[in-house]
SEFIZA-3560 file (N, C-alpha, C; in Angstrom, 3 decimals):
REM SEFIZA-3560
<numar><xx>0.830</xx><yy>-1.188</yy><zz>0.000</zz><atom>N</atom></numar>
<numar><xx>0.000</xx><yy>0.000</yy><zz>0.000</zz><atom>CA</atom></numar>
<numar><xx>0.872</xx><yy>1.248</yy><zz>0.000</zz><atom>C</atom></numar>
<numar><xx>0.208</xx><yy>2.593</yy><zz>-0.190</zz><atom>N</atom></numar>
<numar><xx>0.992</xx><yy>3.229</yy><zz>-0.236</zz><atom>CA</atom></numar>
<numar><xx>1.010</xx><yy>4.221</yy><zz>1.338</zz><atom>C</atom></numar>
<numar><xx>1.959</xx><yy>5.279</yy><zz>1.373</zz><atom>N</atom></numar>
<numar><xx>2.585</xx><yy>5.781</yy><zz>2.175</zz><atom>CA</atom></numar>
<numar><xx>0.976</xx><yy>6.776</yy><zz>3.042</zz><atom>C</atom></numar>
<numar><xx>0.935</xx><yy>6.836</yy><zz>3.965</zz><atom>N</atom></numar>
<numar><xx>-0.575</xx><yy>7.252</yy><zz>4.838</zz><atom>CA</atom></numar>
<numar><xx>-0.271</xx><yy>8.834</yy><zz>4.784</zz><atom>C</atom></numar>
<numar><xx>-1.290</xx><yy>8.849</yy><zz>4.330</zz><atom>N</atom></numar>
<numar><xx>-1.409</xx><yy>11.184</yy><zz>4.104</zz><atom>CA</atom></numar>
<numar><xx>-1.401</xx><yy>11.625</yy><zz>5.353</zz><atom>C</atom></numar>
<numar><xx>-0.684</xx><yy>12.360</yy><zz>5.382</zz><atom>N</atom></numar>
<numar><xx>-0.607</xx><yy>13.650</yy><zz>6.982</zz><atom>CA</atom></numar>
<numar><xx>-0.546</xx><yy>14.679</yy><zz>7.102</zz><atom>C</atom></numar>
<numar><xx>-1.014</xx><yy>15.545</yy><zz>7.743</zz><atom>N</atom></numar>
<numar><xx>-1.552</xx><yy>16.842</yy><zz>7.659</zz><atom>CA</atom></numar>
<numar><xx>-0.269</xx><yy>17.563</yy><zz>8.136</zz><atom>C</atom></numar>
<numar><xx>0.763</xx><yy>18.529</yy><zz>7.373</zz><atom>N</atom></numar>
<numar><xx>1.473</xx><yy>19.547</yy><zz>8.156</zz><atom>CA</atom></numar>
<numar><xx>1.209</xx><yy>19.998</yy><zz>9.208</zz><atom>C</atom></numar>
<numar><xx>2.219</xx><yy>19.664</yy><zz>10.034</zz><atom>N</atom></numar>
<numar><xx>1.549</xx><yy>19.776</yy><zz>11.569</zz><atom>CA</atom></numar>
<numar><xx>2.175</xx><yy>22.059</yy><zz>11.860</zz><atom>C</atom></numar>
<numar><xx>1.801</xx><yy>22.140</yy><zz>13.133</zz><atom>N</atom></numar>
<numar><xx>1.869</xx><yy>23.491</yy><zz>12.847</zz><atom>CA</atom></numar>
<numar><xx>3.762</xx><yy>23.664</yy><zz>13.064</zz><atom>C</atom></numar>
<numar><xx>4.687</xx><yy>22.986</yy><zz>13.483</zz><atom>N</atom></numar>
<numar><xx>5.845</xx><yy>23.144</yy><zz>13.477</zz><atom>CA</atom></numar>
<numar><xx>6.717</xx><yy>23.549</yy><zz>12.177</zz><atom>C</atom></numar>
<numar><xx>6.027</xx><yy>21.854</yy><zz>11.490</zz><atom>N</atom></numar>
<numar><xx>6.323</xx><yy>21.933</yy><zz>9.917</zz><atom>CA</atom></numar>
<numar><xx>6.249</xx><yy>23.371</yy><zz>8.938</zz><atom>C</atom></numar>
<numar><xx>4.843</xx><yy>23.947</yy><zz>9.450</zz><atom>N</atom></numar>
<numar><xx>4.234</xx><yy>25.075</yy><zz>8.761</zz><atom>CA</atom></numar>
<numar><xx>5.368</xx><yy>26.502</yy><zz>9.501</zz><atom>C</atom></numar>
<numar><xx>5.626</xx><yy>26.487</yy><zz>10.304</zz><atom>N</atom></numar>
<numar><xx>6.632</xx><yy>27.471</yy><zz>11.175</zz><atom>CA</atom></numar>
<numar><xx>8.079</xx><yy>27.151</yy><zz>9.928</zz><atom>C</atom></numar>
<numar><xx>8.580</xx><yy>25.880</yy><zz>9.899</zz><atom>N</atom></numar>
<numar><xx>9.679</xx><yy>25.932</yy><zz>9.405</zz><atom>CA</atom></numar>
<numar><xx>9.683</xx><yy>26.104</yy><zz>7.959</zz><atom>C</atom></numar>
<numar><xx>8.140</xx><yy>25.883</yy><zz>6.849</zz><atom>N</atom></numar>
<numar><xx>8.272</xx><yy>26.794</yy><zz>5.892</zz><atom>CA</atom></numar>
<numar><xx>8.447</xx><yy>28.251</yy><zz>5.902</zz><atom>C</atom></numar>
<numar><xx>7.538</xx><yy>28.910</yy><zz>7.154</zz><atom>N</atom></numar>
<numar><xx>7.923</xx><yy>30.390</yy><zz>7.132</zz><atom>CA</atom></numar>
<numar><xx>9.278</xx><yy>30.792</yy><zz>6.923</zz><atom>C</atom></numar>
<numar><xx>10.108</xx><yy>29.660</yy><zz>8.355</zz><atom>N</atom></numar>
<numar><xx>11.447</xx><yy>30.549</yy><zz>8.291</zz><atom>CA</atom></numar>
<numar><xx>12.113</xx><yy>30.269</yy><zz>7.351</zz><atom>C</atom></numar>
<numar><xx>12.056</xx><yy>29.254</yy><zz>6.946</zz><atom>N</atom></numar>
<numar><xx>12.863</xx><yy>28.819</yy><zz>5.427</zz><atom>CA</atom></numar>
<numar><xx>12.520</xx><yy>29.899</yy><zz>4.012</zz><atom>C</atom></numar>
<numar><xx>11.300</xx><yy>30.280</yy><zz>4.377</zz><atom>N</atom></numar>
<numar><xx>10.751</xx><yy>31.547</yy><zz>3.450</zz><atom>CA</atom></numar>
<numar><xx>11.546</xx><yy>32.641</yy><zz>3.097</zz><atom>C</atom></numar>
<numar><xx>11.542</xx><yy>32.871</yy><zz>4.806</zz><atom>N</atom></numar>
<numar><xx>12.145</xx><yy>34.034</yy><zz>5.194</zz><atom>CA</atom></numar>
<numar><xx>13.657</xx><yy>34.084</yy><zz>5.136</zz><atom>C</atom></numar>
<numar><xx>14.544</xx><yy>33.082</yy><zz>5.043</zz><atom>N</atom></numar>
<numar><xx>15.701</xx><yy>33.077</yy><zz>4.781</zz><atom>CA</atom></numar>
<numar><xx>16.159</xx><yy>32.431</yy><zz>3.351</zz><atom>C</atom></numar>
<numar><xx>15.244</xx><yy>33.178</yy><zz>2.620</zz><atom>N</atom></numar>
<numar><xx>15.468</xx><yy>32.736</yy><zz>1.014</zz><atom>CA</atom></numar>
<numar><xx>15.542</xx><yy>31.351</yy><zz>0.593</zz><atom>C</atom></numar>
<numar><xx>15.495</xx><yy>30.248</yy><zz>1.469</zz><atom>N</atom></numar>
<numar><xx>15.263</xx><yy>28.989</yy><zz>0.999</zz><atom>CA</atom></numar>
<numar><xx>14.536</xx><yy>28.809</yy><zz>-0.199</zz><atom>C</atom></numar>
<numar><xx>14.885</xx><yy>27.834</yy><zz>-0.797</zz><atom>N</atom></numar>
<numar><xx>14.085</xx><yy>27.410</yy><zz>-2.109</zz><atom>CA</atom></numar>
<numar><xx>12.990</xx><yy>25.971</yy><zz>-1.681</zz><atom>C</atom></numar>
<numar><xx>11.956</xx><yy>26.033</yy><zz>-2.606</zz><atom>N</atom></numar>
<numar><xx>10.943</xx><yy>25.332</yy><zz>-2.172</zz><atom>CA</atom></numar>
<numar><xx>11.451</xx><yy>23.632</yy><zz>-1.669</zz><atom>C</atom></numar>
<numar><xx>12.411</xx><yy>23.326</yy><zz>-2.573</zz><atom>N</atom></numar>
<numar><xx>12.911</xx><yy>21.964</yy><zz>-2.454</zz><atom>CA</atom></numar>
<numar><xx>13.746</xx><yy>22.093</yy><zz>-1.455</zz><atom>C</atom></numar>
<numar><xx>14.590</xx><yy>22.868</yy><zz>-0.589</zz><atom>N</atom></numar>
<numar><xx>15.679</xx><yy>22.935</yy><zz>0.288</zz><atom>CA</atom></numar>
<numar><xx>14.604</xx><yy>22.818</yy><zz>1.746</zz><atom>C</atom></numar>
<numar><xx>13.485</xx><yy>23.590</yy><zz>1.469</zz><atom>N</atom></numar>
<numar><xx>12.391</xx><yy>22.966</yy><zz>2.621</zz><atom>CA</atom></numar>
<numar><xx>12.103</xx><yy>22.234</yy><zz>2.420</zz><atom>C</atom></numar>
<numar><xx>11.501</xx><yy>21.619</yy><zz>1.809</zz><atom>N</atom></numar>
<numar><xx>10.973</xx><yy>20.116</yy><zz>1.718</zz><atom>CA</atom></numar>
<numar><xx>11.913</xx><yy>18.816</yy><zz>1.951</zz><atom>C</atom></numar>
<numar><xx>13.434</xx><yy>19.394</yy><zz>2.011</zz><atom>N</atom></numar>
<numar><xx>14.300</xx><yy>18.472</yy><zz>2.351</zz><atom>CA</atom></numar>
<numar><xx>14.481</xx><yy>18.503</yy><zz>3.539</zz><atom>C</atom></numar>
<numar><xx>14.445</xx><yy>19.613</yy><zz>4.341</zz><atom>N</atom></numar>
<numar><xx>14.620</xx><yy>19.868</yy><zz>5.649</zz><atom>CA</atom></numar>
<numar><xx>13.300</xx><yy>18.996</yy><zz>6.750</zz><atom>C</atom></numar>
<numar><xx>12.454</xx><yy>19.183</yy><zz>5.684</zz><atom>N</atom></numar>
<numar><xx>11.099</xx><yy>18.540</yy><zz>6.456</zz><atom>CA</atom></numar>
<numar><xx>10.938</xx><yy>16.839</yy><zz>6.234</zz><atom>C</atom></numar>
<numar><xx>12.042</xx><yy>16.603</yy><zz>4.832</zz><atom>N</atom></numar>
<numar><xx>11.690</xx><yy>14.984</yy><zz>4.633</zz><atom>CA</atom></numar>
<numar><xx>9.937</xx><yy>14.972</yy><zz>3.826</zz><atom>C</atom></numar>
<numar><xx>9.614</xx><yy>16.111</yy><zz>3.064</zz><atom>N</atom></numar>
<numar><xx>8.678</xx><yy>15.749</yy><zz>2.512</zz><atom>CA</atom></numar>
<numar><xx>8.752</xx><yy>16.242</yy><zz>1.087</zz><atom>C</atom></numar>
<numar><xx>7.618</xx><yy>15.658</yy><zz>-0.067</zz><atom>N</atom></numar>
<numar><xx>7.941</xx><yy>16.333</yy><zz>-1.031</zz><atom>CA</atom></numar>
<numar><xx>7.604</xx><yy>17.602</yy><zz>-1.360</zz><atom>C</atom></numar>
<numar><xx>8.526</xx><yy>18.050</yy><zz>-2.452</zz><atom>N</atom></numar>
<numar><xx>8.369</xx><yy>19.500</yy><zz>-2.650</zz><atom>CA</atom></numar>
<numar><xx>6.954</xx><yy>19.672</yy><zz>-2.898</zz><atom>C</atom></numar>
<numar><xx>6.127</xx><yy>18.646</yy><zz>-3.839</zz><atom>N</atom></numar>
<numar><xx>4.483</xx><yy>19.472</yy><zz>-3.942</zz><atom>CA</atom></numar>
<numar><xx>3.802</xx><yy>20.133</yy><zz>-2.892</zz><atom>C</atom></numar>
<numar><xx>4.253</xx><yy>19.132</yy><zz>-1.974</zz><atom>N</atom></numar>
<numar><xx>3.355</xx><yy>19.553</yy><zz>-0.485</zz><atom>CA</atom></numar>
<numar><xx>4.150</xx><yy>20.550</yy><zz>-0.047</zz><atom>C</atom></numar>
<numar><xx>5.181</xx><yy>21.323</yy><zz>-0.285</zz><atom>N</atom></numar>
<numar><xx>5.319</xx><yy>22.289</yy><zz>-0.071</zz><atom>CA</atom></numar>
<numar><xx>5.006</xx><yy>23.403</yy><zz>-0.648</zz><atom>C</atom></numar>
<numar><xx>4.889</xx><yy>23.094</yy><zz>-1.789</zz><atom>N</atom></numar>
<numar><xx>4.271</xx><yy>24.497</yy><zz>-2.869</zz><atom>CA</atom></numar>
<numar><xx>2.886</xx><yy>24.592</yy><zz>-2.922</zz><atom>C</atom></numar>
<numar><xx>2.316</xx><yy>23.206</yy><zz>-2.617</zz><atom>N</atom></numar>
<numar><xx>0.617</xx><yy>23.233</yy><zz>-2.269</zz><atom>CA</atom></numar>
<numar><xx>0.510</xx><yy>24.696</yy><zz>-1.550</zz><atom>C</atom></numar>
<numar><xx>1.219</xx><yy>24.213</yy><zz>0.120</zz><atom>N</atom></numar>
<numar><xx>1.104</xx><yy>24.523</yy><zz>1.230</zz><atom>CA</atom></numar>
<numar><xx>1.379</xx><yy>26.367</yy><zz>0.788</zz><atom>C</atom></numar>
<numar><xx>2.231</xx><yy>26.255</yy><zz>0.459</zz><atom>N</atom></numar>
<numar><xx>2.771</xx><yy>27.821</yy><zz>0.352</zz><atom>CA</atom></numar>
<numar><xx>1.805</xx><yy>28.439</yy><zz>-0.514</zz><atom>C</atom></numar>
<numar><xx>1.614</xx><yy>28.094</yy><zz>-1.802</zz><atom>N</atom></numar>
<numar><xx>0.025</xx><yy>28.545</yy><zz>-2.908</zz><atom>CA</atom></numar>
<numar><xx>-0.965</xx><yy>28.345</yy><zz>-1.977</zz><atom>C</atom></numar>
<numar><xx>-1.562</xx><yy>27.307</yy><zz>-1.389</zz><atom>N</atom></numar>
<numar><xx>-2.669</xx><yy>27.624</yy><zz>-0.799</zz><atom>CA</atom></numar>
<numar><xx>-2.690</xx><yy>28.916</yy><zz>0.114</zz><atom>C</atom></numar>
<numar><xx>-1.641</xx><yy>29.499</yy><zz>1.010</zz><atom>N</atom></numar>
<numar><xx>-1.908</xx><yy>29.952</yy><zz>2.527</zz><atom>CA</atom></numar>
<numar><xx>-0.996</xx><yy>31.091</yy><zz>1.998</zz><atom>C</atom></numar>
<numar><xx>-0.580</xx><yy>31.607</yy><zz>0.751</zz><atom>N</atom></numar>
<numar><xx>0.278</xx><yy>33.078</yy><zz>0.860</zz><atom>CA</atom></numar>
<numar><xx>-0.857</xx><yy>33.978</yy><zz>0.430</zz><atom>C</atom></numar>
<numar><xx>-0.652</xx><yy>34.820</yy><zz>1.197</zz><atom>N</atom></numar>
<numar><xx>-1.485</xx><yy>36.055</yy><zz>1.170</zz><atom>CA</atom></numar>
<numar><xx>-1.221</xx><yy>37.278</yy><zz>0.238</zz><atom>C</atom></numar>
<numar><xx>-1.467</xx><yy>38.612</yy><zz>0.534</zz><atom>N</atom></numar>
<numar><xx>-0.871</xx><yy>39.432</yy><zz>0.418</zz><atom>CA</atom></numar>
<numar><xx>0.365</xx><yy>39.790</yy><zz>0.823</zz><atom>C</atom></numar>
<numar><xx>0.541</xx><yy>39.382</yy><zz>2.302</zz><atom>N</atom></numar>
<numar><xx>1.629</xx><yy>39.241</yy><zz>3.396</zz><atom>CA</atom></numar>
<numar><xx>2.870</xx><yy>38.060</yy><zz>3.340</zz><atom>C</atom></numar>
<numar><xx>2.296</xx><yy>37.087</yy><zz>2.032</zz><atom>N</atom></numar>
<numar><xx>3.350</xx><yy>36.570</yy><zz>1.967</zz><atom>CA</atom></numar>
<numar><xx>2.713</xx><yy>34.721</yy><zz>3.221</zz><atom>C</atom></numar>
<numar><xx>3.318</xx><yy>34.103</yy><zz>2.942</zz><atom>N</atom></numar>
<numar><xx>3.067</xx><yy>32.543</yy><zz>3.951</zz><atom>CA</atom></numar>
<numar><xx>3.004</xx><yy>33.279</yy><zz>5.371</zz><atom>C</atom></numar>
<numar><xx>2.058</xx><yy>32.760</yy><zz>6.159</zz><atom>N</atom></numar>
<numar><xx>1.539</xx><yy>33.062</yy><zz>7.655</zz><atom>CA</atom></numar>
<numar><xx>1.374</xx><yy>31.522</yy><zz>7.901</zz><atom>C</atom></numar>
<numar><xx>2.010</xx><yy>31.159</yy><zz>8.481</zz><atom>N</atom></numar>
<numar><xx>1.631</xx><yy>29.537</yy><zz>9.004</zz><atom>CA</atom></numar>
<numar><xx>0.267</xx><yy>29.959</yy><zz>9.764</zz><atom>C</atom></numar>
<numar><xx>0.315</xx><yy>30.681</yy><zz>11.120</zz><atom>N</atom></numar>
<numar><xx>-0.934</xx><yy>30.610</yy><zz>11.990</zz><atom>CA</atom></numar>
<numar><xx>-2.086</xx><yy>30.928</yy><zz>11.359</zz><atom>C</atom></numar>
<numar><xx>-2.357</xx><yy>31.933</yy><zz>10.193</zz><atom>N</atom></numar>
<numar><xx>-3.058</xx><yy>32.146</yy><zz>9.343</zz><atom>CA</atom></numar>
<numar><xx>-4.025</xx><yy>30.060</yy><zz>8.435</zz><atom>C</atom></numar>
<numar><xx>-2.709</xx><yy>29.727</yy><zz>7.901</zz><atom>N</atom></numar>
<numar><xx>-3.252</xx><yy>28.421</yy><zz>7.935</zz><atom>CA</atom></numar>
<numar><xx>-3.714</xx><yy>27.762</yy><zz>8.604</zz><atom>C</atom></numar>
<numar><xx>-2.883</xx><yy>27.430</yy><zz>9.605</zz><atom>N</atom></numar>
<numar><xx>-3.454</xx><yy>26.895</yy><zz>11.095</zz><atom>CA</atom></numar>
<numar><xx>-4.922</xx><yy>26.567</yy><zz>11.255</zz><atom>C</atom></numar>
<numar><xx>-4.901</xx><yy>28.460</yy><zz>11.339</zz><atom>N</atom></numar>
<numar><xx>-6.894</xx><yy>28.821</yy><zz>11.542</zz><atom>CA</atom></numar>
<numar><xx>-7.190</xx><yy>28.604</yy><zz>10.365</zz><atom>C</atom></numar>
<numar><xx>-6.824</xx><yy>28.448</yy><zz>9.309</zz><atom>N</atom></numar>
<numar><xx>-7.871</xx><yy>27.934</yy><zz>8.000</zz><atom>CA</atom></numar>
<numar><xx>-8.489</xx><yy>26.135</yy><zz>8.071</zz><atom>C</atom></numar>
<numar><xx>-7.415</xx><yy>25.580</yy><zz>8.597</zz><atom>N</atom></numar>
<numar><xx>-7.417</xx><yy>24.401</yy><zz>8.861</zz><atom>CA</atom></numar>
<numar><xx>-8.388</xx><yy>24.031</yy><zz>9.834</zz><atom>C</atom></numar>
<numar><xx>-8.350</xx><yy>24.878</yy><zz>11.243</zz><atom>N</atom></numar>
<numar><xx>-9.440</xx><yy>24.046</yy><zz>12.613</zz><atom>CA</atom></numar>
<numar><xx>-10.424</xx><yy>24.939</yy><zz>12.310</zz><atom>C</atom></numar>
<numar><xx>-10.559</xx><yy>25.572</yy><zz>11.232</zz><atom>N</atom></numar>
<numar><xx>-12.147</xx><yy>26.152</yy><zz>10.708</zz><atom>CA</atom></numar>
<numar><xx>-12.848</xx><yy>25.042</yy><zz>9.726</zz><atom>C</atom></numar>
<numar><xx>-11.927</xx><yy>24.515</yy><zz>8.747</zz><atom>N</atom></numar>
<numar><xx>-12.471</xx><yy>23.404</yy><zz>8.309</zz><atom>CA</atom></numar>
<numar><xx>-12.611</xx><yy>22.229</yy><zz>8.999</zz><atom>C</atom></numar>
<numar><xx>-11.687</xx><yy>21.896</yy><zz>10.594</zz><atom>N</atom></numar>
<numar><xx>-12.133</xx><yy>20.909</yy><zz>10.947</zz><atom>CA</atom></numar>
<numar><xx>-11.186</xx><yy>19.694</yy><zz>10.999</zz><atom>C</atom></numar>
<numar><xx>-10.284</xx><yy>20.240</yy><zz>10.112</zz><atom>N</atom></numar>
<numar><xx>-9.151</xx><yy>19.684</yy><zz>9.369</zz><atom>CA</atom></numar>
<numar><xx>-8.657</xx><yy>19.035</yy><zz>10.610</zz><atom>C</atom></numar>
<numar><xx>-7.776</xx><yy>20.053</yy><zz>11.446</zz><atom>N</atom></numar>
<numar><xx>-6.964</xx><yy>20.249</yy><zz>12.829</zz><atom>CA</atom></numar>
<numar><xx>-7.566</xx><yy>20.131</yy><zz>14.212</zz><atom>C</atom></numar>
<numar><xx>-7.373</xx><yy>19.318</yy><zz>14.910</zz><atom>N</atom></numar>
<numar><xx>-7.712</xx><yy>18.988</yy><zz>16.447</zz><atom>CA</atom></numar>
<numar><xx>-7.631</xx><yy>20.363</yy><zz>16.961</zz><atom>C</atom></numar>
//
């Protein structure tokens, strides 16, 4: 079977910010996290704003859908 889907937990989502924020490239996070780059560019396209990636911003998008405990 294949590998079980998991939700970016809010740490994960912190260490795209800072990786953001220190010019990291999408794949240099996703290596840091051990995941693939899609789910990082998902993550970042879904949740950048005007302001740019807000993890806590996601966060609350997430335990509004229900998504997140």
């Amino acid at each position: 079977m294949g590998k079980e889907y998991k939700q970016l937990s809010v740490e994960e989502r912190s260490v795209i910010a800072v990786g953001l924020g220190q010019g990291l490239s999408w794949r240099a996070i996703a290596d840091l996290l051990g995941r693939p780059v899609s789910t990082v560019s998902r993550e970042i396209n879904r949740n950048a704003g005007a302001q740019g990636y807000v993890p806590h911003e996601a966060v609350a998008r997430c335990k509004k859908r229900k998504v997140l405990a």
